[in-house]
C-alpha positions as CSV (number, residue, x, y, z in Angstrom):
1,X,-13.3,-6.7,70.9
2,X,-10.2,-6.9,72.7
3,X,-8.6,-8.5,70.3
4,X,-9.3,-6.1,67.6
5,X,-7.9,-3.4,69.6
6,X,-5.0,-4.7,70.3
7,X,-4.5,-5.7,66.4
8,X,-5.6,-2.1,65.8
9,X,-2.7,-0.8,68.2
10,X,-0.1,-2.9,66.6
11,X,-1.0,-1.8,63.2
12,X,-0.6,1.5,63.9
13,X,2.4,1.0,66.0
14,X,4.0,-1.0,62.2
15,X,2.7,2.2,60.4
16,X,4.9,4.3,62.7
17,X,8.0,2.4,62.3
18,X,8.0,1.8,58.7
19,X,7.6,5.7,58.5
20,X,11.3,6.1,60.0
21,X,14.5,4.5,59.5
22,X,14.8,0.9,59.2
23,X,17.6,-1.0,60.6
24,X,19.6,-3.0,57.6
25,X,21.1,-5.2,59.5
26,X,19.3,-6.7,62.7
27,X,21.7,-9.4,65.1
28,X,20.1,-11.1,67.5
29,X,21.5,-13.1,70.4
30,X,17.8,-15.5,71.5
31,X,18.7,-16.1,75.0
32,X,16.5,-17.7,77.3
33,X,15.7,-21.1,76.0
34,X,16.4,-23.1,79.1
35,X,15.0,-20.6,81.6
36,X,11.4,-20.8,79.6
37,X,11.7,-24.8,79.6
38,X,11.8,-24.3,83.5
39,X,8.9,-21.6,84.0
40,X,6.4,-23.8,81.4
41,X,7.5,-27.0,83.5
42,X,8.1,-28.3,79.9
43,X,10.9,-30.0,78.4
44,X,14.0,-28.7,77.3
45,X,13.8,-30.2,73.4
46,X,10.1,-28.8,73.3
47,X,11.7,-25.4,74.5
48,X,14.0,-25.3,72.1
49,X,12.1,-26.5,69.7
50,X,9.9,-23.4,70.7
51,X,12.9,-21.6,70.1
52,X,13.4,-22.4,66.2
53,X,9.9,-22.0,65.6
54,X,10.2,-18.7,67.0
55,X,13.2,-17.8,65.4
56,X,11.1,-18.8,61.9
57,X,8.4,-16.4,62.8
58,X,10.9,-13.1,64.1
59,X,12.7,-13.5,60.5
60,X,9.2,-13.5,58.6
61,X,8.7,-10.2,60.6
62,X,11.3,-8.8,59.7
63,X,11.6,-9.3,56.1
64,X,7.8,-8.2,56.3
65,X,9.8,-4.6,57.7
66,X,12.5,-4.8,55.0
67,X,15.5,-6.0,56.9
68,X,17.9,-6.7,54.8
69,X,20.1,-8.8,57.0
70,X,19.3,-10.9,59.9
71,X,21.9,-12.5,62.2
72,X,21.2,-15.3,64.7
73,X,23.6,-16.4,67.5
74,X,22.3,-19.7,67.5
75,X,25.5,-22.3,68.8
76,X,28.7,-20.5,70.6
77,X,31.8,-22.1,70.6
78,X,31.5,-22.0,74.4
79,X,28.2,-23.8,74.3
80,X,29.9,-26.4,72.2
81,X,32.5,-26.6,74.7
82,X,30.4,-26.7,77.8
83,X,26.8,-27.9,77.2
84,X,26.3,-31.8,78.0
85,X,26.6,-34.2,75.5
86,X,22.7,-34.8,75.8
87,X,21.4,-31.1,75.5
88,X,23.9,-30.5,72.0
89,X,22.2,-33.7,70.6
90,X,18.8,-31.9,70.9
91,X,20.2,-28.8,69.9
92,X,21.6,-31.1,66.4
93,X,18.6,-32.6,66.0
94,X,16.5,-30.3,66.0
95,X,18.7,-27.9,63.7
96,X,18.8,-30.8,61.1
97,X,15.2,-31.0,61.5
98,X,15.1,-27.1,60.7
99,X,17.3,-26.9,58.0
100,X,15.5,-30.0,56.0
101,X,12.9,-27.2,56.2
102,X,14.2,-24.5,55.2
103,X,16.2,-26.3,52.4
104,X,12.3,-26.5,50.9
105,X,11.1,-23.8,52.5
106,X,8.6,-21.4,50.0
107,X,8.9,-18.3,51.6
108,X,12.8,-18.5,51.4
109,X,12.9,-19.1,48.1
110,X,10.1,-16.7,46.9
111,X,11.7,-13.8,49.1
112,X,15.2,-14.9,47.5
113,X,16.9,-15.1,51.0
114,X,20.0,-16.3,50.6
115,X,21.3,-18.6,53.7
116,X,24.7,-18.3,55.4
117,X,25.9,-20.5,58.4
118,X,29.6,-19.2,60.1
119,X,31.7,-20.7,62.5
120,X,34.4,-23.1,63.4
121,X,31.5,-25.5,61.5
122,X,34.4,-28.0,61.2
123,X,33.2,-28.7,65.0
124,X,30.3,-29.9,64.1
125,X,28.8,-33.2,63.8
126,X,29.4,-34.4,60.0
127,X,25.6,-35.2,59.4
128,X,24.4,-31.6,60.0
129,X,27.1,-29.8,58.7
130,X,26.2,-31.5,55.3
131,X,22.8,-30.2,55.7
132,X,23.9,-27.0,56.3
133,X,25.9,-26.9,53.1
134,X,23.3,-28.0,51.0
135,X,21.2,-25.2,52.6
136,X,23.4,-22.6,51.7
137,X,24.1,-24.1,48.2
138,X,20.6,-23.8,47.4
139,X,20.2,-20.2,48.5
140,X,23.6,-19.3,47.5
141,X,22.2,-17.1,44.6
142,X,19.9,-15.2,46.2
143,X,20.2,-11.4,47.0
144,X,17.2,-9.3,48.1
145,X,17.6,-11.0,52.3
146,X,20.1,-12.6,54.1
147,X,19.8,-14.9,56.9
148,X,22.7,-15.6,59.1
149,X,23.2,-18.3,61.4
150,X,26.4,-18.3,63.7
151,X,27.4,-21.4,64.8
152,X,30.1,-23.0,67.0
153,X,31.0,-19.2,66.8
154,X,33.3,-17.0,69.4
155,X,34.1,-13.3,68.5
156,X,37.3,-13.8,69.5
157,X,38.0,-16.8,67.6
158,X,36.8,-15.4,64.8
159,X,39.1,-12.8,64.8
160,X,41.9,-15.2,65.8
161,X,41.1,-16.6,62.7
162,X,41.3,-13.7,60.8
163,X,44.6,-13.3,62.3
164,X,46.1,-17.0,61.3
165,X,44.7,-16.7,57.5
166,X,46.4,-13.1,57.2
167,X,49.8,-14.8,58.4
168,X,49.7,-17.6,55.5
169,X,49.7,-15.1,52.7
170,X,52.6,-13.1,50.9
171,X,52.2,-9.7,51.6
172,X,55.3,-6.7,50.8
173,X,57.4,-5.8,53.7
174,X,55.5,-2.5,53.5
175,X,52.1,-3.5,53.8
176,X,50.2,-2.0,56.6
177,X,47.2,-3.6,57.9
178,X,44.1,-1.5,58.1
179,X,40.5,-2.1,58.8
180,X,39.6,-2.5,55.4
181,X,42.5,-4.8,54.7
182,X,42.1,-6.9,58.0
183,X,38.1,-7.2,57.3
184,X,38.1,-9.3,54.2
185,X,40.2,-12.2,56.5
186,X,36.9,-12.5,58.2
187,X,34.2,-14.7,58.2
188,X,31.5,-12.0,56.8
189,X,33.8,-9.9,54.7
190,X,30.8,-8.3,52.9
191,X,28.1,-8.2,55.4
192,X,27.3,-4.6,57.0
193,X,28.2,-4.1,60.3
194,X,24.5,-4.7,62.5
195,X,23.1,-1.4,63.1
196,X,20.7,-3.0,65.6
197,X,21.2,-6.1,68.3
198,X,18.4,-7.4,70.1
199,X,19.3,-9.4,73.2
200,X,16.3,-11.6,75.0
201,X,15.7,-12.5,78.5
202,X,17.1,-9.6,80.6
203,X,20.7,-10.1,80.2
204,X,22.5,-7.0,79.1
205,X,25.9,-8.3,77.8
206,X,26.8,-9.0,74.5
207,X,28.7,-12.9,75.2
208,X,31.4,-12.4,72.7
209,X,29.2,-11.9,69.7
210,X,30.3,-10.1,67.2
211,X,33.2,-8.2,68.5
212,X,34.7,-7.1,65.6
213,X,31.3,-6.0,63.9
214,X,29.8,-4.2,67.2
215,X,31.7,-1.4,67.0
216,X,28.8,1.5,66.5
217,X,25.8,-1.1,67.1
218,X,23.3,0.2,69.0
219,X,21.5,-2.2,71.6
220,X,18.6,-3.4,73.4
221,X,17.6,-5.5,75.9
222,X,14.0,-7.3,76.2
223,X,13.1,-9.0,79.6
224,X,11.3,-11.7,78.1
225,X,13.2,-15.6,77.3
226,X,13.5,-16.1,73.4
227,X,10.3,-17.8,72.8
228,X,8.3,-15.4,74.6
229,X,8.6,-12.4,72.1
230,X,6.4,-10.9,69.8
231,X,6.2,-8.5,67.1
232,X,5.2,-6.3,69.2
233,X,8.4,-6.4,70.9
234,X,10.4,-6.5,67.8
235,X,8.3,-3.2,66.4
236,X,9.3,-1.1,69.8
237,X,12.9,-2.4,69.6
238,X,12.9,-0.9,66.1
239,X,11.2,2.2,67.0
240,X,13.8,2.9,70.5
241,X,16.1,2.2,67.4
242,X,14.8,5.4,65.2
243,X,14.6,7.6,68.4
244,X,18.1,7.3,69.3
245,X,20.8,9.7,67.6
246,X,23.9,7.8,65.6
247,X,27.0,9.8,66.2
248,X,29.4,7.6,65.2
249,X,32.4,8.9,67.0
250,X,31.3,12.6,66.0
């Protein structure tokens, strides 16, 4: 009976929200991985691997609420920089091992959701990168969702390198550089700025994710590590989400 109530309670709390405003694009930064391995005294590939699984269930929900766009930070270029050699060969493996599946992944290809990875991805280790092509080749066509996967990314090198293409071109003395100019130099030209980012494990900064995009994003912060959360959590995210007021600079 217990059970059924609580089933009953998040029904009714996924009636509410899909009454109001839905976000169209959701970022997510899934922090908390290592922290969990420690408190479940388990190990850190079956955390992370945890983690993936996790992060296969939260974009199920959320094309189950119509989000068009889903980000993931899921490898930052300082975590390619500073992690040991040992934790980013679990991290590889077990990204191989999740893009095999979601190369033949059903869902992804009955929901059409068309799979982006961006990045320095020439970092990467050849053997995964390859994957990661194929997966987006096969998805390339797809419209109604996106999923996005940022990896060996930094906001700031991003727009460093949105900076060094803009240099190599030919541009009239009297060009001036504006916003929608300077966007299509970067790596998600035509993706909509995230109206919502969700940041686990009780950290309240945003780690240089996204900079350029984050502008008006509104955010929240859920004390629980990555693996930990529910749809529960992802429905009351939403629904702060619809409460707030978007000025926008008015």
């Amino acid at each position: 009976m217990a059970n059924d109530g609580v089933t009953s309670q998040l029904t009714l709390l996924k009636d509410i929200v899909l009454k109001g405003r839905i976000p169209k694009h959701l970022a997510v930064i899934p922090d908390g991985n290592r922290r969990y391995a420690r408190k479940k005294g388990i190990s850190l590939a079956n955390a992370y691997e945890e983690g993936l699984q996790k992060a296969k269930e939260f974009a199920r929900w959320c094309r189950e609420l119509g989000i068009r766009y889903l980000t993931f930070y899921s490898l930052s270029l300082e975590n390619l920089q500073n992690r040991s050699p040992d934790e980013l060969n679990i991290l590889f493996t077990l990204m191989k091992k999740y893009a095999k599946e979601l190369i033949n992944n059903k869902e992804i290809h009955t929901d059409q959701v068309r799979v982006r990875i961006v990045g320095r991805l020439n970092l990467l280790p050849k053997d995964l990168l390859e994957i990661l092509e194929d997966l987006e080749r096969v998805t390339r066509e797809y419209e109604n969702y996106h999923l996005i996967f940022l990896m060996a990314y930094s906001g700031r090198a991003e727009i460093l390198d949105a900076v060094n293409k803009l240099l190599t071109i030919n541009v009239s003395e009297s060009l001036r550089v504006d916003e929608k100019f300077f966007r299509q130099f970067l790596y998600l030209p035509d993706v909509p700025d995230p109206d919502l980012v969700i940041r686990t494990s009780g950290e309240q900064r945003i780690s240089n994710f996204l900079l350029w995009y984050l502008a008006y994003s509104e955010l929240y912060f859920i004390n629980k590590f990555w693996p930990e959360i529910t749809m529960e959590d992802l429905l009351k995210a939403i629904r702060d989400f619809q409460q707030r007021e978007r000025r926008f600079g008015r």
